[in-house]
N, C-alpha and C positions, 0 to 999 in steps of 0.2 A: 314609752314616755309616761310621766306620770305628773299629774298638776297637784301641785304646791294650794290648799283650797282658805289662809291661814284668819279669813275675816268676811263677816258680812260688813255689807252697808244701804242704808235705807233711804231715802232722801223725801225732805217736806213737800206735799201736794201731788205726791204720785198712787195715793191710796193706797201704802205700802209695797210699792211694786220690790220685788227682788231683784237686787243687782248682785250677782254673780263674779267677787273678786277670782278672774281667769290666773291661777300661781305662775302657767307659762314656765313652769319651773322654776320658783320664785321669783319670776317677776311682778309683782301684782297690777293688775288692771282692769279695769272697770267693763262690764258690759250687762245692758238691759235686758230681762228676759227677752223682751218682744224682738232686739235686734238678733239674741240667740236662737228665737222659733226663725227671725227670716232664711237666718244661716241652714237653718235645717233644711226648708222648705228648698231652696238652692240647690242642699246636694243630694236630695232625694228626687229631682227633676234631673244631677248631673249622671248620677251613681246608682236610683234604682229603690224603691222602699227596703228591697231584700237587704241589700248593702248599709243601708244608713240606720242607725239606732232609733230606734221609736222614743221621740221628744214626748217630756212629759206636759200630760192634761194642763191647761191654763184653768182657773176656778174664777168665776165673770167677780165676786163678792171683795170687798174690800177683804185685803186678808189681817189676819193677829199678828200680833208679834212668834208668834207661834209657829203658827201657818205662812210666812216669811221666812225663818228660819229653817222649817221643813220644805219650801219651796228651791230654797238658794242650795241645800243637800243636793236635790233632783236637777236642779241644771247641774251642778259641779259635777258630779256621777255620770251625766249626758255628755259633758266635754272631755271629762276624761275617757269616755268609750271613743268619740271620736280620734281623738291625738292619739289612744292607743293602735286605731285600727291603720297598717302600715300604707293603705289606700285615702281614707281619709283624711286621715293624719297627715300625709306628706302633699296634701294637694294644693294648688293656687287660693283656690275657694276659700279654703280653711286659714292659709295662713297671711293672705290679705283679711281676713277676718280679724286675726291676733295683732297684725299690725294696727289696723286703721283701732282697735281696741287701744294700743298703747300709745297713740300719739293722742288720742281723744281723752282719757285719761288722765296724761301729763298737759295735755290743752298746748303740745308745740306742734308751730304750723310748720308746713314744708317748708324749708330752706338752705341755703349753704352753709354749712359750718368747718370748724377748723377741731378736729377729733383727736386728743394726743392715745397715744399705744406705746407702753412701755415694751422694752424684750427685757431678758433676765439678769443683764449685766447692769439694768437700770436707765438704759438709752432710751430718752423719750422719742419715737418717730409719730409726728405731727402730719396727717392726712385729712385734704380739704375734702366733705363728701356733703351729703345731704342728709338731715335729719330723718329722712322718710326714708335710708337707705337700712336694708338688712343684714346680717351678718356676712355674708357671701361676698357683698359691695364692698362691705368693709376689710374684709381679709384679701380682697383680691388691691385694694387701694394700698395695704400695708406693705404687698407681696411685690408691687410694683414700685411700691417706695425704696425700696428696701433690693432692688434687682433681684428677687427671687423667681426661678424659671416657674413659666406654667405648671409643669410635672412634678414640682416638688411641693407646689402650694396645698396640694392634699391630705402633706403631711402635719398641717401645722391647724393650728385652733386658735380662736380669743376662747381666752378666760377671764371672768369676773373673780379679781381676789379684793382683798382688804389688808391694805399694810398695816403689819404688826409695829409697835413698840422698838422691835427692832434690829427692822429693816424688811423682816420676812415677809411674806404673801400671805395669807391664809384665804384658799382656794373657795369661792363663792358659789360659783357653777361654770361648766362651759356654755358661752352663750349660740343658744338654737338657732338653726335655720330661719325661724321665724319672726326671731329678735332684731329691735332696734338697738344698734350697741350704745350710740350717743342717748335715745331715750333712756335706756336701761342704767345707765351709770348717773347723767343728770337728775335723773328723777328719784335718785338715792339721796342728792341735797348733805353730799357727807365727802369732803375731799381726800377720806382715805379706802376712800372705791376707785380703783384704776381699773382699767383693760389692759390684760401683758397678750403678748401673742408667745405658746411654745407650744413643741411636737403634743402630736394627738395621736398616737400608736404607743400600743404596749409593747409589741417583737421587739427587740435592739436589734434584730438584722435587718430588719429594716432603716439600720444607721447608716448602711451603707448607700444607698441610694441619694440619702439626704448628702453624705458626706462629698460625692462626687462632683457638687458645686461649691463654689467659693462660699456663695452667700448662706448658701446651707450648711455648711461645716462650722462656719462662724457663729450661727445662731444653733448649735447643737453642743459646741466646742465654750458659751455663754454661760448655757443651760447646765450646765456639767457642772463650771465651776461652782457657781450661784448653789446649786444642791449639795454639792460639797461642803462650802461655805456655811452654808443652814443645818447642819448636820444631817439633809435628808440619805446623803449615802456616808455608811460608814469608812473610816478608814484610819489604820494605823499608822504609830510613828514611821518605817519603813515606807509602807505605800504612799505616808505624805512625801517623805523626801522622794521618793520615787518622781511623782505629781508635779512637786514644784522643779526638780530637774528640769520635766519637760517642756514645763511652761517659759522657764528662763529662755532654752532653745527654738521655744515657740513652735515646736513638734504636736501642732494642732490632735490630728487623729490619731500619731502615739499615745497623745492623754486620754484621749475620748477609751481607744480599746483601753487599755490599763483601768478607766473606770471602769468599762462593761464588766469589769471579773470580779467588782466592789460590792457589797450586801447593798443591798437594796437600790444598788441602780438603777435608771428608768421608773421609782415608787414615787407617789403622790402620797404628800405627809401631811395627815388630819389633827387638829385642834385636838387636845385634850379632851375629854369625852366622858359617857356611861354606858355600861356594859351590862348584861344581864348573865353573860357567860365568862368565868364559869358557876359563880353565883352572882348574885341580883347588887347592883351598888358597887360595881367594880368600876374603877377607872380607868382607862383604855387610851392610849393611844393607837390608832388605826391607821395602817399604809395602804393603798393600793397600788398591783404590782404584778406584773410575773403570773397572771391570771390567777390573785388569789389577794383575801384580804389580811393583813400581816396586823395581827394584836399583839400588844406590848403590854400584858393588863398587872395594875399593879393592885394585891387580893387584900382583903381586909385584912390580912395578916400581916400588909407593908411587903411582901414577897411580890416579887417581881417576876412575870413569866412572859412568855414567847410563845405563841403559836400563829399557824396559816390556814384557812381556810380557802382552798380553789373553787373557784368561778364552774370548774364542773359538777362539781358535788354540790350546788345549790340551786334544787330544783325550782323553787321562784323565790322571788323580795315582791316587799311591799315596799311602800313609804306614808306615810299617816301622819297628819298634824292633828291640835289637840290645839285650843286656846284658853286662857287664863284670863278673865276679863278685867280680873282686879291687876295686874300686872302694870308694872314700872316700865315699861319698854321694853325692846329686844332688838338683837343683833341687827334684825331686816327695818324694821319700823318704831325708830326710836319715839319714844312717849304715846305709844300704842298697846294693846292688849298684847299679851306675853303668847307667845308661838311656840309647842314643843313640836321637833320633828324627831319622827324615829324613823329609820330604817331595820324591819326586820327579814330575814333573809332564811328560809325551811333547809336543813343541810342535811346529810347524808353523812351521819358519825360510824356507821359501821352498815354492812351489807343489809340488814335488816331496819334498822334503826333512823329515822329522821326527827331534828327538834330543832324547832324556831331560837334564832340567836337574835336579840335586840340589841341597838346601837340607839343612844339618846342623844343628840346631837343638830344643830344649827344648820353643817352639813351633809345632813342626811339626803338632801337631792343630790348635789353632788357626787357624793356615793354610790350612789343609784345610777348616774349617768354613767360615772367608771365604770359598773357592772357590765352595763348595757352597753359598751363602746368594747369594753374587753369580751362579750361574749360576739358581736358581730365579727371581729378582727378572728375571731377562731373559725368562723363558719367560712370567711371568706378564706378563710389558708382552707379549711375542710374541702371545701370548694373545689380549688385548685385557682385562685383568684387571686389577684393583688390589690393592694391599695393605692397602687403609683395611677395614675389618673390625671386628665388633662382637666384643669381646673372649667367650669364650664362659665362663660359667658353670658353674663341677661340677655335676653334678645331687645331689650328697652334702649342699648345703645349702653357705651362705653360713659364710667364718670369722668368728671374735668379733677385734673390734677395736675401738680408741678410734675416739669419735668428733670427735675433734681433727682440726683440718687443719693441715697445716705446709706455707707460703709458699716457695717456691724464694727464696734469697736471692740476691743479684746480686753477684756476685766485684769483688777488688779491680779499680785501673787496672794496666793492662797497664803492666809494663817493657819497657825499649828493647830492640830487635834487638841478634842478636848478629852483631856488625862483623865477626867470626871464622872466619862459616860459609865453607867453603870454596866454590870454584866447581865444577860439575860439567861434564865435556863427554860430550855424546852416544855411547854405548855401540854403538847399533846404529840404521838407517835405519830407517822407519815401521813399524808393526807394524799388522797391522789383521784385522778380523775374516778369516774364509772357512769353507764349506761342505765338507760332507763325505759322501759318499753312504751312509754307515753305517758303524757302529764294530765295529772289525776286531781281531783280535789283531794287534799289535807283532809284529815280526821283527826287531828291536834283540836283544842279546844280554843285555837284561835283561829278556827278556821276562817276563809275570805272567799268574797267572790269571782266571778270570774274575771269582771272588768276591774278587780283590785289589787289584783297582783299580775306580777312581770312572771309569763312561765316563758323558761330558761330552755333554747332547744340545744344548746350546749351540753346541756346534761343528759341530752340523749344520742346515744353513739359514739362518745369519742370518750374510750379505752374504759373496760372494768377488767383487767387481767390481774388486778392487786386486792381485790373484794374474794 
């Protein structure tokens, strides 16, 4: 995991104290050094000093502007070692921590609210929960709205998007474990930030499992059209008549296979973007997919090219923001300082050869979660493991909800392809998995530390027979 770190803030009669905007993966929220040393002190009484990161020195002296700025660095750096480490990070401690941060923050008190959740075909489902409720609550309240079994609730995610112009998503981030979803969306103050609930796996045979239920088939059979629709999977004049054949006969999981065999089925389609590969100033559209990320980059030349880059071949990402103080606003905090994020990701272009490829982009966390969702999904097949899982229950007690069930409704017919899409030609030769004897520090010249990058255990062991 990686925090989103995109502003200080200071506040009058604290004697400059630092406050530590927590990204939460861009969600931003407030917390005081001193409440961030209690949290330490916490888990190094739960977990052990070996275990927990050594918090940095407090300075007793009113600090500069300076020395505030270099202060707010050092907790940021602190919390990011924490969320990265997969014990502290995932613990009770830590992520009542983030919470009671984001409801303090946005200053809402505990109470009942009425939460809407889009699915893909546009169906708003309306779930009654509690402001102080986390993601989990919240997916398990949609999943029972909605009659979906225990077993398949594992397959499915909230996501944070922003409706386009038109009609589209554009993907924000998946919201955390640790997230308030109703905080997270209200405290945006922007009504084209929704919560949609769709699949959270990359395998498509893992379709199968979903498809075994009514109400899973339907929100899979939603998702299909809807990406279809958006042009996120390709498809020609034949395959469309094919498609809408099916749909007429209403041959749910006929349609569903017949997409899986479509370019880019199952991909997560990124905003228009910048690129540094394969030279600097490139324009890019980015898919995630198929455990690999699919560039569409169009080259200073107006040439238009295609390549893939696999999830195994990248032995770590970063993510790094950068602020603009003079700045007009941005995407997350409108009339706020300007926020650049990149995601860059160390690859593995030939058996000897690795070089850093940069993404300049808004959804660079989000990319980053893709990464890190598609390399677990490998370890756990590596494994011999599944992701079918009995969704797990709070032990705090069941939420209050209607006991209404609301039908997934089945989306219009598809409209025609568009005749317009351009043609792509291949970027670069095969890309394929390979092996790595243990992840090492970079000797690139952007090299990073330890607690700043995601190193990728995907990238070690699984297949170099093509290098």
């Amino acid at each position: 995991m990686h925090f989103s770190i995109p502003e200080t803030e200071t506040r009058a009669g604290d004697g400059g104290a630092a406050y530590v905007v927590i990204g939460c993966l861009g969600h931003p929220c407030l917390s005081r050094g001193s409440h961030s040393a209690l949290l330490s002190s916490q888990l190094r009484k739960e977990y052990g000093t070996n275990v927990v990161p050594a918090f940095p020195p407090k300075k007793i002296f009113t600090l500069t502007p300076a020395e505030v700025e270099q202060r707010r660095e050092q907790l940021e750096k602190y919390m990011q070692a924490v969320r990265q480490d997969p014990t502290l990070g995932g613990s009770e401690t830590f992520n009542s921590f983030l919470r009671k941060a984001q409801q303090e923050t946005q200053q809402i008190p505990t109470e009942e609210v009425v939460l809407e959740v889009l699915l893909s075909n546009g169906q708003k489902v309306k779930v009654t929960i509690l402001t102080s409720d986390q993601t989990e609550d919240v997916l398990e309240a949609v999943a029972s709205k909605l009659d979906l079994p225990d077993d398949l609730v594992g397959y499915f995610s909230l996501f944070l998007v922003r409706e386009t112009k038109d009609g589209a998503f554009s993907f924000v981030r998946k919201l955390q474990e640790f997230e308030l979803p109703y905080v997270s969306v209200t405290s945006l103050h922007n009504p084209e930030f929704r919560i949609i609930l769709r699949k959270s796996y990359w395998d498509s045979s893992y379709d199968d499992d979903v498809m075994e239920h009514r109400v899973g088939l339907n929100l899979l059979y939603a998702q299909t059209v809807s990406d279809i629709e958006h042009g996120w999977i390709l498809v020609n004049k034949e395959q469309h008549r094919q498609l809408k054949s099916l749909q007429e006969k209403v041959s749910k999981k006929e349609f569903i296979r017949l997409a899986q065999t479509l370019k880019y089925y199952g991909y997560l389609k990124f905003d228009p973007c910048v690129t540094d590969f394969p030279e600097k100033g490139c324009h890019v559209v980015v898919s995630a997919g198929n455990n690999e990320l699919n560039f569409q980059v169009r080259l200073p030349s107006e040439q238009i090219k295609e390549g893939s880059f696999k999830v195994t071949r990248m032995r770590c990402w970063r993510v790094t923001s950068s602020v603009s103080p003079f700045g007009h606003g941005n995407w997350h905090s409108p009339g706020k300082s300007e926020v650049k994020l990149e995601l860059a990701f160390e690859y593995l272009m030939s058996k000897d050869r690795l070089q850093w490829v940069t993404i300049t982009s808004p959804q660079a966390i989000m990319l980053s979660i893709c990464l890190q969702s598609m390399v677990d999904e490998l370890m756990v097949k590596k494994s011999g493991g599944s992701i079918r899982k009995m969704f797990r229950r709070r032990a705090n007690g069941a939420l209050r909800r209607s006991d209404s069930q609301q039908a997934v409704k089945s989306p219009p017919l598809l409209d025609s392809p568009d005749a317009s899409r351009e043609p792509m030609a291949k970027l670069s030769s095969k890309l394929t998995s390979v092996s790595l004897r243990g992840i090492s520090h970079s000797s690139s010249a952007n090299d990073v530390g330890a607690n700043d990058f995601h190193g990728n255990y995907a990238f070690e062991g699984i297949g170099d027979e093509d290098l």
